[in-house]
Structures are given as structure tokens and as C-alpha cells.
C-alpha positions as CSV (number, residue, x, y, z in Angstrom):
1,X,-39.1,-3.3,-11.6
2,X,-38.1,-0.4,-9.0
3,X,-36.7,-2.2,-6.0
4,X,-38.8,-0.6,-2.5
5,X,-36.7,1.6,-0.5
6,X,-35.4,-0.1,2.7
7,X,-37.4,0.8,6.1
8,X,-35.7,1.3,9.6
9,X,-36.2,2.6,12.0
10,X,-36.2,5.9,14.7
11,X,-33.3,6.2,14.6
12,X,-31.2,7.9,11.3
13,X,-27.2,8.6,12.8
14,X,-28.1,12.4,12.7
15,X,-30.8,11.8,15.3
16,X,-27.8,9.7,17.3
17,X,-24.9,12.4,16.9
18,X,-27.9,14.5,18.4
19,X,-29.4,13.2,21.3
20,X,-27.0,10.3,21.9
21,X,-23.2,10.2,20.8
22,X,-22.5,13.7,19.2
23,X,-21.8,15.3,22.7
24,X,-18.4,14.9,23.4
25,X,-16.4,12.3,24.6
26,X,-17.3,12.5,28.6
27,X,-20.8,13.7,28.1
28,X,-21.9,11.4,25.3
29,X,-24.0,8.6,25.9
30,X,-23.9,5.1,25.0
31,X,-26.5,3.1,22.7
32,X,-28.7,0.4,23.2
33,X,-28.3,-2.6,21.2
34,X,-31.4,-1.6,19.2
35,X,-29.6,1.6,18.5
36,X,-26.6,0.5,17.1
37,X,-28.1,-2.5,15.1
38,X,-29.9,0.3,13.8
39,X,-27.1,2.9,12.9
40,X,-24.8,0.2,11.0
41,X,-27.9,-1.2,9.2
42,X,-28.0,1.9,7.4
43,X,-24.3,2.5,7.5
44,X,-24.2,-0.7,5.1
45,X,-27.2,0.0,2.9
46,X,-25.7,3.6,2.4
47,X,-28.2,5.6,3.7
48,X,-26.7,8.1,5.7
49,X,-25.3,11.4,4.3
50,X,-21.7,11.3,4.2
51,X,-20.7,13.8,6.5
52,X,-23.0,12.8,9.0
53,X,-21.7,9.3,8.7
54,X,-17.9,10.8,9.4
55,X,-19.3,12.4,12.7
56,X,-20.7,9.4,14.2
57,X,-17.4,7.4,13.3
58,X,-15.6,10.5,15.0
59,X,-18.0,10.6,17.7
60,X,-17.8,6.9,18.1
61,X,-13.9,6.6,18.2
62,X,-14.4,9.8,20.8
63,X,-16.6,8.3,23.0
64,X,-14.8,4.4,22.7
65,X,-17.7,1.6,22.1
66,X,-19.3,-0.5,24.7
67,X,-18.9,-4.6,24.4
68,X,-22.9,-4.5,23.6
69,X,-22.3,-1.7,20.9
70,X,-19.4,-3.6,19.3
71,X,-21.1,-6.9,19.5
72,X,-24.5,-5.2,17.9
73,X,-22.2,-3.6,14.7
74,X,-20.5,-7.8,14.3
75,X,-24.3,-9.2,14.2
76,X,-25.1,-7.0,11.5
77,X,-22.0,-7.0,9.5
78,X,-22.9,-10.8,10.1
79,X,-26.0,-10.7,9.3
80,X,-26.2,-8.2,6.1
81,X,-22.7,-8.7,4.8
82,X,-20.4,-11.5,5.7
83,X,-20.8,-14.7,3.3
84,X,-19.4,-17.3,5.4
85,X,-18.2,-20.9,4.0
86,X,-17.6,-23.3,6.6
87,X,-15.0,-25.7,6.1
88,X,-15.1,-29.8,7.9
89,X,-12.3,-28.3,10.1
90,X,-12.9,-26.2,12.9
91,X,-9.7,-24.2,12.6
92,X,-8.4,-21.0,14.3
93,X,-9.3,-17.7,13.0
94,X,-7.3,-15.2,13.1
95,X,-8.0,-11.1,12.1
96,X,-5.4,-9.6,12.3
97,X,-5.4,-5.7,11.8
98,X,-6.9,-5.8,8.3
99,X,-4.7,-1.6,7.3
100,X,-1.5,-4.3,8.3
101,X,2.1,-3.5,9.1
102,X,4.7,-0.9,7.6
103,X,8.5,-2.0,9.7
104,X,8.4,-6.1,10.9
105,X,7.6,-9.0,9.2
106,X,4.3,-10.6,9.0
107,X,4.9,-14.0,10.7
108,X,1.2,-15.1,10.9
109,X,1.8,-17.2,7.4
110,X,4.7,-18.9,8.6
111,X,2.8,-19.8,11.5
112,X,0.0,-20.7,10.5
113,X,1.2,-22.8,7.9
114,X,4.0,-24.5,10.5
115,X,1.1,-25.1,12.8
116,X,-1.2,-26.3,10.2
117,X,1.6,-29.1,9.4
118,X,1.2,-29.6,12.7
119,X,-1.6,-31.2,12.4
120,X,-3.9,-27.9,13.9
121,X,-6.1,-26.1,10.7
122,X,-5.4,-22.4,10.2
123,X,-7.7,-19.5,8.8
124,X,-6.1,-15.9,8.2
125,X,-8.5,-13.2,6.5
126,X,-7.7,-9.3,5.2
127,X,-8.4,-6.9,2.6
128,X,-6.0,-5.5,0.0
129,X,-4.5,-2.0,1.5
130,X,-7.4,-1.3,4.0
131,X,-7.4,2.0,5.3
132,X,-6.5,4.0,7.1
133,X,-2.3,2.7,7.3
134,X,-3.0,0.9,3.7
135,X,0.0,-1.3,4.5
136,X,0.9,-4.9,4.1
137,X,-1.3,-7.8,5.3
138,X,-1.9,-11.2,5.0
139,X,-3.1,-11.1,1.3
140,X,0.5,-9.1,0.2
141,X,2.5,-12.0,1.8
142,X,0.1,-14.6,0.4
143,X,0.7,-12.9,-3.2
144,X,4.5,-12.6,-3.0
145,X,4.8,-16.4,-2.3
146,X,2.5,-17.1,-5.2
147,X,-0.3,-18.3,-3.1
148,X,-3.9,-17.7,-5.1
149,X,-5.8,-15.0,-2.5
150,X,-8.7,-13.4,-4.5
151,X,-10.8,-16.3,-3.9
152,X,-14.6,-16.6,-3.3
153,X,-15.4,-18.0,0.1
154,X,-16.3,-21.6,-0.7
155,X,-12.7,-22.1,-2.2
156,X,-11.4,-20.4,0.8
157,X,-13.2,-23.7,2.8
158,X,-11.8,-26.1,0.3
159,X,-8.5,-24.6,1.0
160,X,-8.5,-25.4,5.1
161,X,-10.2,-29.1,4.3
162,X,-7.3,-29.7,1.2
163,X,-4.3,-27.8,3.3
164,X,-5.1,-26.7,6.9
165,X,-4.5,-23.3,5.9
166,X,-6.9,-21.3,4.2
167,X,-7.1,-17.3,3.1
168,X,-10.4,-15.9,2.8
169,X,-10.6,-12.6,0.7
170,X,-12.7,-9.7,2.3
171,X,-13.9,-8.2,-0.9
172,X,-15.5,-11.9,-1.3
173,X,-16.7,-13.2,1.5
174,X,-17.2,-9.3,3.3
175,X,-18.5,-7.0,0.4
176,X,-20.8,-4.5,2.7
177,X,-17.5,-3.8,4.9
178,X,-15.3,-3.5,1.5
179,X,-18.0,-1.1,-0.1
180,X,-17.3,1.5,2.4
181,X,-13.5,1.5,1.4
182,X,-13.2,4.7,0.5
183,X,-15.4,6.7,3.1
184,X,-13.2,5.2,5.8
185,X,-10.5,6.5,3.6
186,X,-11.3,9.7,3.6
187,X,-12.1,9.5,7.4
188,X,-8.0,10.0,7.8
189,X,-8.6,7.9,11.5
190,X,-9.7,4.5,12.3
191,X,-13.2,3.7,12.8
192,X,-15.1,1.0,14.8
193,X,-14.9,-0.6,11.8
194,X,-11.4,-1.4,11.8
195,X,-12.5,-2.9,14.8
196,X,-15.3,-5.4,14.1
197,X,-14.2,-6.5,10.6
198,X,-11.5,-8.2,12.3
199,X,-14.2,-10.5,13.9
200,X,-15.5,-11.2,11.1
201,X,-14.9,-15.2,11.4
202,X,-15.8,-16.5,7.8
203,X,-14.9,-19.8,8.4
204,X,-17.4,-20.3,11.6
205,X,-14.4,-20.8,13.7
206,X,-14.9,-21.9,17.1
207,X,-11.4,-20.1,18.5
208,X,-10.4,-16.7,17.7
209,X,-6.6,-15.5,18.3
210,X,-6.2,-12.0,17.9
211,X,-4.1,-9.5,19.5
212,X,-4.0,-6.4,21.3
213,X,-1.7,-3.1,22.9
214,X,-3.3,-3.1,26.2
215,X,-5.0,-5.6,28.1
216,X,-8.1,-3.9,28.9
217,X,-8.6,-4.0,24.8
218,X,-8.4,-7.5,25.0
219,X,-11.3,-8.2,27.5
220,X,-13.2,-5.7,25.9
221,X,-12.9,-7.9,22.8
222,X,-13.9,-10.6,24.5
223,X,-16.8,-9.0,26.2
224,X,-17.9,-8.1,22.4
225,X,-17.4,-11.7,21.3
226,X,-19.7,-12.5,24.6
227,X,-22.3,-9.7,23.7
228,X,-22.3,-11.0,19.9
229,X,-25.7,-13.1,19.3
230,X,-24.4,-14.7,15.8
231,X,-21.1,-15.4,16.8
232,X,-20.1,-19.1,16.7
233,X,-16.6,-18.4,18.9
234,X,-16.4,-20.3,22.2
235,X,-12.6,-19.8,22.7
236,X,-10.4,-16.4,22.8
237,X,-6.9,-16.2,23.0
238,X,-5.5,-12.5,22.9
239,X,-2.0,-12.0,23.2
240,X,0.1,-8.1,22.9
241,X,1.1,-8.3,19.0
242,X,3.8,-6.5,16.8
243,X,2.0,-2.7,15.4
244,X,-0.9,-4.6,16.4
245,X,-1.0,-7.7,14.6
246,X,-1.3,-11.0,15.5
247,X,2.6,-11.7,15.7
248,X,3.2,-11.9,19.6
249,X,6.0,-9.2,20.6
250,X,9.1,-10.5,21.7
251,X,10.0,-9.5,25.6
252,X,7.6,-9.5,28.4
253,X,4.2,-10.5,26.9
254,X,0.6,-10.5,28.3
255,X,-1.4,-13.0,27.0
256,X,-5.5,-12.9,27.9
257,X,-7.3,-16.3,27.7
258,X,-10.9,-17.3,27.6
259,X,-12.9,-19.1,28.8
260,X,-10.8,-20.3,31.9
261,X,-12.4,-21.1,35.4
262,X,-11.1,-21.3,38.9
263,X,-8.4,-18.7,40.6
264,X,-6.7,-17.5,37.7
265,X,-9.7,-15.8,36.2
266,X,-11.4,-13.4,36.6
267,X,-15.4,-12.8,36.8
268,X,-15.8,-12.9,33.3
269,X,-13.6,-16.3,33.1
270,X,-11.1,-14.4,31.7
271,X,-7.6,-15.3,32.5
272,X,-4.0,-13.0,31.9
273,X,-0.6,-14.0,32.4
274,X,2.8,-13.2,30.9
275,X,5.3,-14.7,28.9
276,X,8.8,-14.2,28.3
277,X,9.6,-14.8,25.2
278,X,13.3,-15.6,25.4
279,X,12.5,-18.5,27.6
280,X,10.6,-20.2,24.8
281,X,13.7,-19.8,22.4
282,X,13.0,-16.3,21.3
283,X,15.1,-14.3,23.0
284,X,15.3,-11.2,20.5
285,X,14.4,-7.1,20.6
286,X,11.7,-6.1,18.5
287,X,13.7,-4.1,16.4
288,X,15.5,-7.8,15.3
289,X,12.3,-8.5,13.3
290,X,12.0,-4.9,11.2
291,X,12.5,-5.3,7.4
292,X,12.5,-2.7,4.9
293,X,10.2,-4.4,2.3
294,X,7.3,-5.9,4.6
295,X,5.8,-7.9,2.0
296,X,8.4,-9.0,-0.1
297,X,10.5,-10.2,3.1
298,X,8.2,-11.5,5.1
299,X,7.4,-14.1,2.1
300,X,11.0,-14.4,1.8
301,X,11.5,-15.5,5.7
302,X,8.8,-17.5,5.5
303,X,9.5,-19.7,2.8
304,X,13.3,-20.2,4.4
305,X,12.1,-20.6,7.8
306,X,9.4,-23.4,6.7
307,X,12.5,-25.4,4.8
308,X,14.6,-25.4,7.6
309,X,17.0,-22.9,6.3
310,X,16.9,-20.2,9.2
311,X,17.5,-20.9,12.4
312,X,17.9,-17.4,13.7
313,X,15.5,-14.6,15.1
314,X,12.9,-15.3,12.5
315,X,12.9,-18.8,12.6
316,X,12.1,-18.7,16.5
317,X,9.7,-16.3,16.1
318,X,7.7,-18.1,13.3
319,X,7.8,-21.5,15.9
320,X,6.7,-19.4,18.6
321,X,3.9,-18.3,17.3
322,X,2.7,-21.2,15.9
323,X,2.8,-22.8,19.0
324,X,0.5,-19.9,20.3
325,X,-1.6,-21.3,17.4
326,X,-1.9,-25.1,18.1
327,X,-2.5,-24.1,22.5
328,X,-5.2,-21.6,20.8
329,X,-6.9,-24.5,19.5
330,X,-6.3,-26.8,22.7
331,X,-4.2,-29.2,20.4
332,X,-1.5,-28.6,22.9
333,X,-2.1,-28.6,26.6
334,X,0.4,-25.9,27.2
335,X,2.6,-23.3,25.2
336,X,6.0,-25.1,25.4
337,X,3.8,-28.4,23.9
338,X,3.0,-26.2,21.0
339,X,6.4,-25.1,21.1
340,X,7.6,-28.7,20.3
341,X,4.8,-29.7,18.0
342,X,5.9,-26.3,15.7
343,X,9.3,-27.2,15.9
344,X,9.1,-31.1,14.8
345,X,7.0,-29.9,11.9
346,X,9.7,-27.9,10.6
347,X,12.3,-30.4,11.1
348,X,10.9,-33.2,9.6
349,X,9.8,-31.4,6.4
350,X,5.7,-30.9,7.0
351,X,5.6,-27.5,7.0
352,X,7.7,-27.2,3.8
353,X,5.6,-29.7,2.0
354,X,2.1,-27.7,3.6
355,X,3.3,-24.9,2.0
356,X,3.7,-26.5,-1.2
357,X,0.2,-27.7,-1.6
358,X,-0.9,-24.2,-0.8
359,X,0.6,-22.9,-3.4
360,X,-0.7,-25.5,-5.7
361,X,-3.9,-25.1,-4.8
């Protein structure tokens, strides 16, 4: 039986590169919701001709999305694509950048396991070599340290309830975004997609920690979280990572918080401060943290760290961001509580025996 060609609606993205977007980046106009719904509900059922779909990206990235655009392209990727699995714990999600890291370590495991020890559930989600860097990620860490990662989405949820830390797979739970794999390829650029896949939220978290290189990126992801109508997140905390990921950067850090009330926020209830890193026990440069092999190494630092074998850079790093973690979640009522709670974890052997039920798993 022939299946009835989709219907949408006014519309198509060469009507949008037209009279909307295509203009150039300080004469181009922004899109309604009803617009954009529109333009990514054909971008995921294929419909637009390839070329035209590269311009609008390029237009797009030109142009730089609104909060209500943004939050329009996560309902539908929501909506038409995302398969979500919710586990009993309400655990922090975090997305970091799914095309991942080429020179530091990826901490996030470490951390995520150390604070799930802790006592505060974890969710970490990526792709496998997502364009357009195509470098290591969550999965690659996952995979070196023998952790099972291509897992459909309701094993993913068993995984948080059994461990407190649970990888969810994009091709499984996120098969509309991974479909256009190799169009954003071929794009050469990031896209809004790189984006909004990272609020994805599989688990129906309730706190998202992400991170960002300026601040004004940071509200501007919250203001898309706030423009979202499907998404279940009632907590942000953003926080200036490493080549973009979620592993905070050591030295003077900004950190943006919502919601927060009262004189330290702002009129969206969003609140910034900064953080010195070295006065919460990592007092390193940047460059302490490269490795050659990202994948390899980070798995390598992360399964020393979590048996209490390192106590250098690394090792304060890992605890650092874990307490990051457990204030995300409000299990600690300040970073330096968090701070404690990672660091008692690792010395009394939790967050070596966490990670050994998530590799049994």
C-alpha cells in the first residue's frame, strides 16, 4: 500500500531563503515560530532539495537563531524524532557538544559517575563521530572503558535506575537528527543542529548542565529552553567548558544559573557569577589537561581517578566537576558542598564500585 505524501505547509525553505532568511546576515529576517516548526518538519521528513537545505543552514548560522526559533527546531526534533525513556530518577542531563573534543580529556564520565556515587543520578548522551569536528565524545570514552553504549533508550533508563549513570545512544533514541549525518557532513560548518540536538533530554530530565564560550550563548540557551513548549527542564546550569564541552575550564570561570530570584538575577531569573577554579582545589592551566589520545586517555584517567589512584590535575578536575553536577541537581546547597560530597565518594570507594556496575551492566 503506497504511503500518502506528507502535507505542510506555506512555507517550503526555498520560499524562506527568499523572502525571509536568504538576505544576508544584517538584512535577513527572523521566523515566526510557525515558520520554523515548519522548515525543520520538512528538514526531518527529507523534503527539501539538498542544496537548498545547505543555504538555509548557511543562512541560518549567518543570520544566528532567535530563542523562539531555537526552541521551535527542539519541539519538533521532540516531537517527530526523539524516543524518550524516562527513568524513576530525575537525573541531570547533560549534552555536551555531540562532534566532541580533539586535545583535553573528556572528564564528564568521571564526573558523572563520581557524582552518581554520590548519591545524585547522571545522564550523558552523543552520537558516534558527529560532524562537523567528528572527534571523541562521550560514546568513545564509554567504549574504551568497556561500558555497553549502543543501547536502545529503554535500557538507557534501566541504566540510571540500576547505576545512576546512564548513556543514551543518539542513533537510538534520536534517529531523525542521525539520519541527516551526512548532509551536515558535507555542510563543512556547524549548523543549528549542532545546536538543538544537544537539548535533546531523552531521559525527561528536569536540570540540564551544559556549557558554553560566552555568556550571552548561555542565556540564549536558556531563553530557548524557556521558548521550548515540550521541554520538561525547569533548572539550567551553564558553565564556560573545555573546546566547548561540558568539562568546566580551569581559571576564572563564569558560570550562568537558572532559575534564581532576588538581586543576583537578572529579568529573565538568570543569575552569572564566577569561579576560580584553583580555590576549589584545581588550581591548573588548561594546557595541564591536553592528551594526545582523547579517547583512549580520558578512559584511562578516569578509571585511575575513580580508584583513588590520581591525586593530581586530573583527579581535581574530575571532583570539581562533579560537584558542579550534584549543585546542578540542588543535592548540594553550594559548590564547595558538592565539592565534598565528590570527594568522599572517591575516597571511600563508591565511585570505583559505580563504575563497576556500569560496566556490568
Amino acid at each position: 500500500m503506497a504511503q500518502a505524501t506528507r502535507e505542510y505547509g506555506e512555507w517550503p525553505l526555498k520560499r524562506l531563503m527568499t523572502e525571509v532568511v536568504g538576505s544576508g546576515h544584517k538584512s535577513a529576517d527572523d521566523m515566526s515560530r510557525t515558520q520554523a516548526r515548519e522548515a525543520f518538519q520538512r528538514i526531518l521528513g527529507d523534503e527539501p532539495d539538498h542544496t537548498t537545505l545547505g543555504a538555509f543552514w548557511l543562512a541560518n548560522r549567518w543570520k544566528r537563531n532567535t530563542p523562539e526559533e531555537l526552541g521551535a527546531y527542539v519541539d519538533v526534533m521532540s516531537e517527530e524524532s526523539v524516543e524518550t525513556a524516562t527513568p524513576d530518577a530525575d537525573p541531570v542531563d547533560c549534552g555536551a557538544n555531540y562532534d566532541g573534543k580533539g586535545r583535553s580529556a573528556i572528564l564528564g564520565v568521571g564526573a558523572g559517575v563520581v557524582a552518581a556515587a554520590a548519591g545524585t543520578p547522571v545522564v550523558v548522551h552523543s552520537g558516534d563521530r558527529v560532524p562537523t569536528q567528528k572527534q571523541d565524545a562521550y560514546k568513545h570514552v564509554l567504549d574504551e572503558l568497556g561500558v555497553r553504549t549502543e543501547v536502545e533508550p529503554s535500557e538507557s533508563a534501566d541504566m540510571v535506575d540500576e547505576v545512576g549513570f546512564g548513556f543514551y545512544y543518539q542513533p537510538e533514541f534520536n534517529p531523525g537528527i542521525d539520519a541527516l549525518f551526512e548532509r551536515r557532513d558535507n555542510m563543512g560548518v556547524r549548523t543549528f543542529v549542532n545546536t538543538v540536538e544537544t537539548l535533546a533530554n531523552p531521559a525527561n530530565a528536569s536540570v540540564h548542565l551544559g556549557s558554553f564560550y560566552h555568556l550571552a550563548f548561555a542565556k540564549k540557551m536558556v531563553r530557548t529552553l524557556v521558548q521550548s513548549e515540550t521541554s520538561s527542564v525547569e533548572r539550567a546550569l551553564f558553565f564556560q567548558g573545555m573546546e566547548g564541552y561540558d568539562d568546566v575550564r580551569p581559571g576564572e570561570t563564569i558560570v550562568a544559573e537558572w532559575p534564581v530570584t532576588g538581586d543576583e538575577s537578572d529579568d529573565e531569573d538568570i543569575a552569572d557569577f564566577e569561579i576560580r577554579t584553583g580555590e576549589y582545589g584545581m588550581d591548573i592551566e588548561s594546557e595541564d589537561l591536553q592528551v594526545d589520545d582523547v579517547a583512549e586517555e580520558s578512559a584511562a584517567i578516569t578509571e585511575a581517578v575513580l580508584a583513588g589512584e590520581r591525586e593530581d590535575g586530573f583527579a581535581d578536575a574530575v571532583a570539581l566537576n562533579a560537584a558542579l553536577r550534584i549543585y546542578a541537581r540542588e543535592d548540594a546547597d553550594s559548590i564547595q558542598d558538592g565539592l565534598e560530597q565528590a570527594r568522599e565518594a572517591i575516597a571511600d570507594g563508591s565511585a570505583a564500585e559505580t563504575l563497576d556496575e556500569l560496566r556490568a551492566f
